[in-house]
DRENKOL-520974 format. One record per residue (C-alpha): y, x, z. Coordinates in steps of 0.5 Angstrom, whole numbers. Each point is the difference from the previous one (the first is absolute). Last residue first. Example, Ala and Ser with C-alpha at 12.3 -4.5 7.8 and 13.67 -1.06 7.14 Angstrom:
BEGIN
ATOM north  east    up
ATOM    -2    27    14
ATOM    -7    -2     2
This chain:
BEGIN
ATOM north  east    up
ATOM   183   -41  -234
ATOM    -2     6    -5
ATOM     4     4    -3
ATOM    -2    -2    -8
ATOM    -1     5    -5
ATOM     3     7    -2
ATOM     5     0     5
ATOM     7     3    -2
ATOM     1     7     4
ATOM     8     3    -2
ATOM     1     6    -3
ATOM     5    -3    -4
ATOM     3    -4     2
ATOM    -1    -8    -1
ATOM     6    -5     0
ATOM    -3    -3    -7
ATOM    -3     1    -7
ATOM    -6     0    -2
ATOM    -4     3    -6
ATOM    -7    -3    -1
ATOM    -7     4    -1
ATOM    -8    -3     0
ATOM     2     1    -8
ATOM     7     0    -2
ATOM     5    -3     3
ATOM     8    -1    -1
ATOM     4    -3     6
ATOM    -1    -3     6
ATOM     6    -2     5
ATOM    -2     2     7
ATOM     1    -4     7
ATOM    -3     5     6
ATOM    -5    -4     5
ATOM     0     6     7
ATOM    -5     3     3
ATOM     1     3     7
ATOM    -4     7     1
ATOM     6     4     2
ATOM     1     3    -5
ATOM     0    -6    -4
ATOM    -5    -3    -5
ATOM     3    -3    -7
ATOM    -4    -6    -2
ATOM     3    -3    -7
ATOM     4    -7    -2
ATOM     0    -4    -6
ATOM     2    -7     2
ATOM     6     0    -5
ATOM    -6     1    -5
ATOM    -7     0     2
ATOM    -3     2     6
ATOM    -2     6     4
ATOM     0     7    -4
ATOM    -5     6     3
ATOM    -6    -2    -4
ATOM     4     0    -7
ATOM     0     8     1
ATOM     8     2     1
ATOM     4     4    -4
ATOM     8     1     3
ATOM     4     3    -6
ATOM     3     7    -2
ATOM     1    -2    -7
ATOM    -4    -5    -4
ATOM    -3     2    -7
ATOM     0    -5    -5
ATOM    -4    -1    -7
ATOM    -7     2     2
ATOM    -4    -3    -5
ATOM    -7    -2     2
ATOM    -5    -3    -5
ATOM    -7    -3     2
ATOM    -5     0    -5
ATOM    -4    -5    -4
ATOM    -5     2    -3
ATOM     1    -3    -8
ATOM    -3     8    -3
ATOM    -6     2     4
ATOM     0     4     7
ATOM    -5     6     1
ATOM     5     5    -2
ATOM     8     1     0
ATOM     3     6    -3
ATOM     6     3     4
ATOM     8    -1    -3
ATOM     0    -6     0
ATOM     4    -5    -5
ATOM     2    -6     4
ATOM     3    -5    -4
ATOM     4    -5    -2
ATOM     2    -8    -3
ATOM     5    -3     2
ATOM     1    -7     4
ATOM     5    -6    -1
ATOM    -5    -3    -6
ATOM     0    -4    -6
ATOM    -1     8    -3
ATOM    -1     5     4
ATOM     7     3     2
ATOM     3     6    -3
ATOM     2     7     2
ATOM    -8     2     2
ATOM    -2     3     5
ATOM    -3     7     0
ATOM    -2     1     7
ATOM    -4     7     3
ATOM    -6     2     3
ATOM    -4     1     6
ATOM    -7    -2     1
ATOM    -4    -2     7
ATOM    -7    -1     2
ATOM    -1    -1     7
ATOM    -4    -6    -2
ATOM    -1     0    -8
ATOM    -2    -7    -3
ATOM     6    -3     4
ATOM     3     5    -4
ATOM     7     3     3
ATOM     6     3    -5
ATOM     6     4     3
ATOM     6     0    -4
ATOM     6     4    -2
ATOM     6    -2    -3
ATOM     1     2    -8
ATOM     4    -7    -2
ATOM     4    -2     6
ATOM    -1    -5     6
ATOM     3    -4     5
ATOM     5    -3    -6
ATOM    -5    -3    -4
ATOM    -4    -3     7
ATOM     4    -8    -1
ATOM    -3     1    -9
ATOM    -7     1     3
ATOM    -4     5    -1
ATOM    -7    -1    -5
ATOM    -5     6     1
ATOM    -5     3    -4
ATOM    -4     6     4
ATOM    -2     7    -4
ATOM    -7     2    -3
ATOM    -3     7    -2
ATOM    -6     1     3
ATOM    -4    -5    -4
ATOM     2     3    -6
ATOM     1    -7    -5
ATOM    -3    -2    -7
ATOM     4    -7    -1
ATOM    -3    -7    -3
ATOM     2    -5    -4
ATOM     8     0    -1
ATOM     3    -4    -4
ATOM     1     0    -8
ATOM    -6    -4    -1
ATOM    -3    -5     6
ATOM    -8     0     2
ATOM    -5    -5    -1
ATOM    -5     0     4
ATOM    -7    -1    -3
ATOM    -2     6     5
ATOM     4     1     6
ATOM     7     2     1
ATOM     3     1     7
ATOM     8    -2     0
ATOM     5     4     5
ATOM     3    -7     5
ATOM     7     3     1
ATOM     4    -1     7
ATOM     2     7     2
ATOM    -3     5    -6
ATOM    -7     1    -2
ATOM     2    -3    -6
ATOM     5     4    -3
ATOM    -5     5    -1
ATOM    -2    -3    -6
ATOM    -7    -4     0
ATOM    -8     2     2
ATOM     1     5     2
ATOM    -5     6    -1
ATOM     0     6     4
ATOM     2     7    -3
ATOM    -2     4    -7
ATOM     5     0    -6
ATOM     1    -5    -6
ATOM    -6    -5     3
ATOM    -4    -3    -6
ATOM     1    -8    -3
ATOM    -4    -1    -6
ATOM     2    -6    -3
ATOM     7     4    -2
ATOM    -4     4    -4
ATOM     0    -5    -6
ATOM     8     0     0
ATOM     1     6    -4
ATOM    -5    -5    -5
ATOM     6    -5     1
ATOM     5     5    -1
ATOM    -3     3    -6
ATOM    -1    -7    -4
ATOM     7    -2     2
ATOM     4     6    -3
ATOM    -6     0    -6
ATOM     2    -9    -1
ATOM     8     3     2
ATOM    -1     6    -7
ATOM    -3    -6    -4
ATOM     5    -4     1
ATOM     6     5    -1
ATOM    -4     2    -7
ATOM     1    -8    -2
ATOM     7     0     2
ATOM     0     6    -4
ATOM    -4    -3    -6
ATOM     4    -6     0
ATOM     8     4     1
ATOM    -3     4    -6
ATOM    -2    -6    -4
ATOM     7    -3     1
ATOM     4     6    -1
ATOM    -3     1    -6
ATOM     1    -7    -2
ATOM     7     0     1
ATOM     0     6    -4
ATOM    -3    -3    -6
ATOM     5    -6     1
ATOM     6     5    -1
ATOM    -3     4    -6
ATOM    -3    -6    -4
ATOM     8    -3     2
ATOM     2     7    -3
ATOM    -4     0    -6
ATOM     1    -8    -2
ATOM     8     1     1
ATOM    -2     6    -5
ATOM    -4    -4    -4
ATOM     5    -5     0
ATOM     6     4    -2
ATOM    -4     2    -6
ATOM    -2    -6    -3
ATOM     7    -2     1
ATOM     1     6    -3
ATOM    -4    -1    -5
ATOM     2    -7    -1
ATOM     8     2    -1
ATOM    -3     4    -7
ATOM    -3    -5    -3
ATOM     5    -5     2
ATOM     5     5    -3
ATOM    -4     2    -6
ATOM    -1    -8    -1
ATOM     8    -2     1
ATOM     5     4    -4
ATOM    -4     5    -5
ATOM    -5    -4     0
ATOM     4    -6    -3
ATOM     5     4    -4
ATOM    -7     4    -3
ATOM    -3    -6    -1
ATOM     8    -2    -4
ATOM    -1     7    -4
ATOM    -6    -2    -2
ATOM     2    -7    -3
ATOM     5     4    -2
ATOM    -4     4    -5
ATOM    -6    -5    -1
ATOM     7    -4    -3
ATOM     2     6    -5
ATOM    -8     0    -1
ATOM     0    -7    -3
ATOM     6     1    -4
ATOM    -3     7    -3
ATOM    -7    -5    -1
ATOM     4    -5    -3
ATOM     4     4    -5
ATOM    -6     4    -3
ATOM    -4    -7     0
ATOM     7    -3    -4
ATOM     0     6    -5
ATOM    -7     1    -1
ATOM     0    -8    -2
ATOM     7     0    -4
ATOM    -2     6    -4
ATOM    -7    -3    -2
ATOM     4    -7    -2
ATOM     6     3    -4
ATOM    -5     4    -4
ATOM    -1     7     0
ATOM     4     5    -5
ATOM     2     5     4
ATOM     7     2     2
ATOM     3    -5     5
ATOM    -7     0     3
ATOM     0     7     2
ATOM     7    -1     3
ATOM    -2    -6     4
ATOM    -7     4     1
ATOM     3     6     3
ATOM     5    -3     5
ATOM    -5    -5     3
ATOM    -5     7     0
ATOM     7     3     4
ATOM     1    -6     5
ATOM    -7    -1     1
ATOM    -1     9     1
ATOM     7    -1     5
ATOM    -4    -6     4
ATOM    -5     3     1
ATOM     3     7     3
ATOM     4    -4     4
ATOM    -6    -4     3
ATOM    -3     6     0
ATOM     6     3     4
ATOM     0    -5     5
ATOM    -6     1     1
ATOM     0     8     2
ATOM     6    -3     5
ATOM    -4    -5     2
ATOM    -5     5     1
ATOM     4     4     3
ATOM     3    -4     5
ATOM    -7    -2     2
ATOM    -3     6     1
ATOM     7     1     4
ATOM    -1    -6     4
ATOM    -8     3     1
ATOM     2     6     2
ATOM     6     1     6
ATOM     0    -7     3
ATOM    -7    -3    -2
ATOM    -4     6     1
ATOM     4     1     7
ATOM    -2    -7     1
ATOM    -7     1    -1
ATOM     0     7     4
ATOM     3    -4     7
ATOM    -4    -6    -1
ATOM    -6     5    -1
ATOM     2     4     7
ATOM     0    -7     4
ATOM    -7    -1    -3
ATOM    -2     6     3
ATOM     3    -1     6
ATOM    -3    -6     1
ATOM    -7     3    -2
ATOM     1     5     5
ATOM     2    -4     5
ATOM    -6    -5    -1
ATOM    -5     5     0
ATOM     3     3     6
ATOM     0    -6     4
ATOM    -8     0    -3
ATOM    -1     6     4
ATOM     4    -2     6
ATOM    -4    -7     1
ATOM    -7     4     0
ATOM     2     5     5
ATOM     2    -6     5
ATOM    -5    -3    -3
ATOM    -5     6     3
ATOM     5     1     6
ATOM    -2    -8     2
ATOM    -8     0    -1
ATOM     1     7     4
ATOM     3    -3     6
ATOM    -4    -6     0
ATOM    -6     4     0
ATOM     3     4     5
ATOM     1    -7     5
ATOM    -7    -3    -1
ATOM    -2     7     3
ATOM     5    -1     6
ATOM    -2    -7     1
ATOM    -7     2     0
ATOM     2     5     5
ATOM     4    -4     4
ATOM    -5    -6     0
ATOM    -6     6     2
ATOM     5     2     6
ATOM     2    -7     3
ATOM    -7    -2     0
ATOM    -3     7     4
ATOM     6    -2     5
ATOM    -2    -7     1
ATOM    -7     3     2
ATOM     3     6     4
ATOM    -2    -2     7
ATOM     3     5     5
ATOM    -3     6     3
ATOM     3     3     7
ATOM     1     7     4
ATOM    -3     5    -5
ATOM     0     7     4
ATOM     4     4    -5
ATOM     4     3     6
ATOM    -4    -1     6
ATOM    -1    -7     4
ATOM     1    -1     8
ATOM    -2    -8     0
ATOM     4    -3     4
ATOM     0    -6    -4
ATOM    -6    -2    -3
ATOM    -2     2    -8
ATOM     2    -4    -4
ATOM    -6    -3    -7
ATOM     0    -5    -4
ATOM     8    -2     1
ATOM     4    -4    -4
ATOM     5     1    -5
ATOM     3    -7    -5
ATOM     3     2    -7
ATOM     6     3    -3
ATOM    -2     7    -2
ATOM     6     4    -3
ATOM     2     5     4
ATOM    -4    -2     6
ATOM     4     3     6
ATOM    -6     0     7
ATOM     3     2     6
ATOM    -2     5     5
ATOM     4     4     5
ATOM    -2     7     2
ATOM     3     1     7
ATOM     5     2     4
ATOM     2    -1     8
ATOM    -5    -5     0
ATOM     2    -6     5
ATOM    -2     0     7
ATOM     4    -7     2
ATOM     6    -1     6
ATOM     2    -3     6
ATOM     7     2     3
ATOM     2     3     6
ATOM     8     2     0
ATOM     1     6     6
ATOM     4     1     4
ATOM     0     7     3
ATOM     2     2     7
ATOM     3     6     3
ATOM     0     1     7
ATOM     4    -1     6
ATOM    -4     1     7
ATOM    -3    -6     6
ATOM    -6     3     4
ATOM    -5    -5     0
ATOM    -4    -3     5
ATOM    -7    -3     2
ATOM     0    -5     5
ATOM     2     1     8
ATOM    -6    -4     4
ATOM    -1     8     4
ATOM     8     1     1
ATOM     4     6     1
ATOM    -4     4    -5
ATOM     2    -4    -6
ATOM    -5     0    -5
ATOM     2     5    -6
ATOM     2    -1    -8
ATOM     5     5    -2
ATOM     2    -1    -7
ATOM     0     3    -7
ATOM    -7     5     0
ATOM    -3    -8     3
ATOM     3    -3    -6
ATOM    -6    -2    -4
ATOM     0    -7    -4
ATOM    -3    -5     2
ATOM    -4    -3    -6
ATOM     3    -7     0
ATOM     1    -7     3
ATOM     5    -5    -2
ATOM     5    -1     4
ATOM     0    -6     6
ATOM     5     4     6
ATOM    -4     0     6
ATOM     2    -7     4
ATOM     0     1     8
């Protein structure tokens, strides 16, 4: 006979669900049990990892600093550390360069800044100059052609009229001296050529003020019509262009005021990012010195890469670790859970929340319970999904990354025969048990094999309950 091949596992006890008795009516008989219904779990074994259940993650965000990291001094991993404890020492010769370069900028940059408010200040001062004297000038166009329209063409007016009048005045004492002396030369007994000559001088300079007369006349005409209006037209013309003058001052004044606002802003937003980085860069000067935010075992990597599959890193001296990753976890050793991975095929076997049972190789005859917590998408690239086992005990003397046996029981069958291993023969169709009669015959029954479990598989077949199966092989 074929024993049926399975693999071999602790037997499991069911002494206290079956009957197992010899057979009294024959000293070669083999030992038997009693065939009885029962329940039989079904459960999902899986291999998993010890992962810290939670943990202080380490990582190392520089806020400015861009320059290489390497270790000096790490301590090893597995360490149990206390909070405070440094945990590891990183070079900070590049770093040392960084700061002294910021801080020279930053110094360079106050210096440029000031040089920059003090043109700035300078600039507005002689804008102010130059607005005041513009405007001044603009005033003094205002008041000359003021003068010009409500004064000065009337002092002129005047004066002409005052002219006009001397002239009038000289020309009617001429006329009247003309008139006197004709008459007195009439009378009086001068000669002919005297009379002529005081006569003739008298009438020339009576004619040549009549001519200076209209001569004035005809200039007062000209100014009048023409060099009064250029004159006149010249200072408002002076006038428009102080004023356009003004206003273009006042435009380009502004433009520029502007200009040097925006410069020394733009300046002080420089100066005050330079400060921003100088004080980042100087924050950074404690990331060099990695201490232990909480008291716990040091491991060297996040607790990630304890899982099923993960290689976790090991840093040493002169190695060069990554920033914005996880270096070291400060982890309670008693408090662990177990990461698993479930394939896609057992999704509908199983639901998030079920119970499991934890076993350690490290820990015989240790167990833990616990809960899944799976989650709702699958790894990526992969056709399995992450989960875990939280347990609800703590766990000592393992480390995190031992493996760990993980059964989920995700059926239970009702009322079924549960034979040991040893009592089925065969494989397949030919699988068969030993059933021993009353009479202390023993008869080859075919059974159909369903689910197992450990040392355990369910049958089914023309069995009874009740009936004797036979734990091992009659003999021929």
């Amino acid at each position: 006979m074929q024993r049926l091949a399975l693999p071999a596992l602790p037997f499991l006890t069911f002494c206290a669900l079956v009957a197992a008795r010899q057979d009294p009516g024959a000293a070669s008989a083999a030992p038997t049990l009693v065939l009885a219904r029962r329940d039989f779990a079904v459960p999902l074994e899986r291999e998993g990892s010890f992962v810290p259940a939670e943990a202080a993650e380490i990582q190392l965000w520089p806020d400015e600093y861009s320059g290489d990291w390497m270790f000096l001094e790490v301590l090893p991993h597995g360490t149990y550390v206390n909070s405070g404890d440094v945990i590891a020492r990183l070079d900070q010769r590049r770093y040392a360069d960084q700061l002294h370069d910021a801080e020279l900028d930053f110094k360079t940059g106050e210096l440029t800044q000031r040089n920059a408010e003090e043109q700035a200040r300078m600039e507005e001062e002689r804008a102010r100059e130059e607005h005041t004297n513009a405007r001044a000038a603009l005033e003094r166009a205002r008041k000359d052609l003021k003068g010009w329209e409500e004064f000065e063409l009337a002092f002129r007016q005047r004066q002409n009229q005052l002219s006009d009048a001397y002239s009038q005045d000289n020309i009617a004492d001429q006329e009247d001296e003309l008139s006197q002396l004709e008459a007195m030369y009439r009378d009086d007994e001068l000669v002919d050529a005297t009379e002529e000559i005081v006569l003739k001088r008298s009438r020339r300079q009576l004619a040549r003020s009549r001519e200076g007369q209209e001569l004035q006349r005809d200039r007062r005409r000209y100014d009048d019509e023409y060099e009064i209006a250029v004159q006149t037209e010249t200072r408002r013309e002076a006038l428009r262009n102080q004023e356009s003058a003004f206003q273009r001052l006042e435009r380009s004044q502004e433009l520029e005021r502007r200009l040097r606002e925006d410069r020394v802003a733009r300046g002080a937003d420089r100066l005050q990012r330079q400060q921003e980085r100088l004080e980042a860069l100087r924050r950074d000067g404690a990331l060099f010195e990695v201490r232990a935010p909480r008291s716990g075992v040091l491991l060297h990597g996040a607790p990630d890469d304890y899982g099923p599959g993960k290689t976790p890193p090991r840093h040493e001296r002169a190695g060069r670790p990554g920033i914005r990753a996880t270096l070291f976890s400060i982890a309670d050793p008693d408090r662990m859970r177990v990461a698993l991975f479930v394939d896609e095929a057992d999704l509908p076997k199983i639901r998030d929340g079920m119970g499991a049972e934890v076993t350690a190789a490290p820990a015989p005859g240790q167990e833990w319970v616990g809960s899944l917590r799976l989650e709702r998408f699958p790894a990526p690239g992969q056709n399995r999904y992450a989960g875990s086992v939280e347990l609800a005990q703590p766990v000592r003397g393992l480390a995190a990354g031992m493996k760990a046996g993980v059964q989920l029981v995700t059926e239970t069958q009702k009322a079924v025969f549960v034979l040991p291993r040893s009592a089925v023969f065969g494989s397949g169709d030919d699988a068969h048990v030993f059933v021993a009669a009353d009479d202390g015959s023993v008869r080859s029954t075919p059974v159909k094999l369903g689910a197992a479990h450990g040392n355990e598989v369910v049958v089914e077949g023309a069995l009874a309950e009740g009936a004797r199966v036979l734990l091992a092989e009659p003999a021929q």
